[in-house]
N, C-alpha and C positions, 0 to 999 in steps of 0.2 A: 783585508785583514785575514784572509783563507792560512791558512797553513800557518798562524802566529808569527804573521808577517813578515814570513820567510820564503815566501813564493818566489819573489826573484830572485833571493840568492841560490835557492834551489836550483832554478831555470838555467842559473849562470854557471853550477856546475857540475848537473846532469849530460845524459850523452844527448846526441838531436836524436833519437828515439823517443827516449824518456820526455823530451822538454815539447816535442809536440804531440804525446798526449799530455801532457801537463796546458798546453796551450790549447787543446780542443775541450780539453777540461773547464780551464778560463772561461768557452765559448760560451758555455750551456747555463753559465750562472747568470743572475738580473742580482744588483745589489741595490738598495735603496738605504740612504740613510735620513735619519730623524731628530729635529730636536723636539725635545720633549718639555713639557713643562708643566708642573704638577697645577692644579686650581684647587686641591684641596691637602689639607697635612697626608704626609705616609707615616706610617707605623713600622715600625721593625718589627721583623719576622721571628726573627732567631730567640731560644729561650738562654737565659744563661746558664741553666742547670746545663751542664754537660752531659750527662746521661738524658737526658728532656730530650737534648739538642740533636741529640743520635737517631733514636726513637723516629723526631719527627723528620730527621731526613729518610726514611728508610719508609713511611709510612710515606713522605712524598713520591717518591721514586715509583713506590707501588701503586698510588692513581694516574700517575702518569706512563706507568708500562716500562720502566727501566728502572737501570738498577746504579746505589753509589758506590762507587770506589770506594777502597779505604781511605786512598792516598785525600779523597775529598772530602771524608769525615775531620781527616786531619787539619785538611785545610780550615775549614770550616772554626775548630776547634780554636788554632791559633789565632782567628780573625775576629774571635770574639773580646770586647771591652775586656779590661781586669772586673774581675766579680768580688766588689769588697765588702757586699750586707749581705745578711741569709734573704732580705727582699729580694734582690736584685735575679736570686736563685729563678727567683719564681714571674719575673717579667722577660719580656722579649724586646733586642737590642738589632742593630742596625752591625753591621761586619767593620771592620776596617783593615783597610789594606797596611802596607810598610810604614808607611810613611802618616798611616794614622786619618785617612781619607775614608771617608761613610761608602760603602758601594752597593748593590743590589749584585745580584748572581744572573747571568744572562738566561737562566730556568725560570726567572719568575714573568719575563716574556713572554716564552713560548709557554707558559702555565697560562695566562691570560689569552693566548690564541686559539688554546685547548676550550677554555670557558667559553669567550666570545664565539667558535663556530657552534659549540654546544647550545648554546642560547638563540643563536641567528636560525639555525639551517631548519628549523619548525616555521619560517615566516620564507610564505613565498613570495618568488622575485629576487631572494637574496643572493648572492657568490657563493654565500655558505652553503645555500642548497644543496648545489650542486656538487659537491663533495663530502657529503655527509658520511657518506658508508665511508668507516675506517680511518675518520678524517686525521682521530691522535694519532695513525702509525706514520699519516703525510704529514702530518706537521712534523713529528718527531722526525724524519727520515729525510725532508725535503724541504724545509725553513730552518732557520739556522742565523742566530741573532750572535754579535761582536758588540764591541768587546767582552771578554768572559766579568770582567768585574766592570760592570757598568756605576761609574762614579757620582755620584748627586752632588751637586752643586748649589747648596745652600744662599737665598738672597744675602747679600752683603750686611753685615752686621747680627744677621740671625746666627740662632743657636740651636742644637739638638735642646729638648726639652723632654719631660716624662706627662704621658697622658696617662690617668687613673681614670677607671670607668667601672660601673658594677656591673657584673654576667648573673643571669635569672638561669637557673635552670629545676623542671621540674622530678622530682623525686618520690619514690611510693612514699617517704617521710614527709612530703610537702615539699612547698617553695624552698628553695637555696638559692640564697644570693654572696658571691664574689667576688672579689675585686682582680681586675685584670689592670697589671700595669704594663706601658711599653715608652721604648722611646721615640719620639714624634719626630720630624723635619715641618717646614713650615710649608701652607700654599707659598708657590712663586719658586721652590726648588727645582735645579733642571739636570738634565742631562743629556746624553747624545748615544743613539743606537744606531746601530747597522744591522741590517735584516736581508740575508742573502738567502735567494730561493734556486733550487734545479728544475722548476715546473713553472712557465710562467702563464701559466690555466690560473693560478697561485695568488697573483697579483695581484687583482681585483678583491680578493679574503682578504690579504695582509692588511690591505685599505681599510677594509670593513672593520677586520677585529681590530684593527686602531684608533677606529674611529668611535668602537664600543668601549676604547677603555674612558671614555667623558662623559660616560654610563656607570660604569661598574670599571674598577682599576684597579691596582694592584696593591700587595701588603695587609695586613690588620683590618679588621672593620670595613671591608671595602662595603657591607652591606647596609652600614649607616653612611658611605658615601667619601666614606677616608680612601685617597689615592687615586682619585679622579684624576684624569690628564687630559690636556688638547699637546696638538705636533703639529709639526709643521714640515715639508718634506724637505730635504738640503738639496739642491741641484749642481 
């Protein structure tokens, strides 16, 4: 999937300079792909305030050490549900592509490989260990997850649905409590990732923090347990 799976047509009409380093290129990558399959509901990420939505891409960019395009604010923008309640302003929604398909952003991946070495590489014996110094600039730099809109695949007959829940937080005025709403997929929803590395030192993490998302997983609430996954590797 390298190059928006255009490598070969590239190869085919590059000169043999160009197409054998594009072929030593080839050499140095390990790709692994995955089906994934959720054991507990995901939550959509995305707020529908448009202004919200900006905010929080810009504030993700920033824990993760890069930065958003505009052209991917845009994106972003377009991808989101129509917003037809002032509710709706203030829950967080799942993307959808053309054709009206739920997907995730292939960032919320490597967001999870950022957690999972974060959490791992304090326990020794881990892979994690072993790369701890600097580990977000190798992951950012040197793993690298396809497709870019990774698609879920909701079980047959199931429906997106809204989860209402109430957030505590404390305040010099006391307790506040508010209602956070979003939209859910069901345990049993899947999909399919590809995870290409240039370090295959690499490999044995990739395992691990995948094997941490059946722990701790991706989207909303992961810390009540929302977005849990098991995978299985495609050969």
């Amino acid at each position: 999937m390298g190059f928006e799976n255009g490598l070969d047509r590239q190869k085919a009409e590059c000169s043999p300079l160009l197409k054998g380093a594009i072929m030593a290129f080839e050499g140095l990558q390990t790709r692994l792909v995955a089906d994934v399959t959720f054991i507990e509901p995901v939550l959509g990420t995305n707020p529908g305030d448009p202004d919200i939505l900006i905010n929080y891409l810009i504030e993700l960019a920033r824990k993760q050490g890069e930065e958003i395009p505009p052209e991917l604010e845009v994106e972003h923008l377009r991808s989101l549900p129509e917003i037809k309640e002032e509710a709706d302003k203030k829950s967080t929604f799942f993307l959808r592509d053309e054709e009206g398909h739920i997907f995730i952003y292939d960032y919320m991946f490597k967001g999870l490989f950022k957690s999972a070495c974060q959490a791992l590489y304090v326990i020794k014996g881990t892979a994690s260990e072993k790369v701890k110094k600097n580990f977000k600039k190798r992951i950012a730099r040197h793993v690298f997850v396809y497709p870019r809109k990774i698609i879920l695949k909701l079980p047959e007959g199931e429906k997106v649905t809204m989860l209402e829940r109430p957030l505590r937080a404390q305040t010099p005025q006391g307790e506040r409590v508010s209602i956070a709403r979003s939209e859910m997929v069901p345990a049993g929803t899947a999909c399919r990732v590809e995870i290409m590395t240039l370090m295959p030192d690499l490999l044995d993490c990739i395992e691990e923090w995948m094997d941490y998302g059946e722990l701790k997983g991706i989207g909303q609430w992961r810390n009540a347990g929302y977005g849990r996954f098991k995978y299985e590797w495609v050969k």
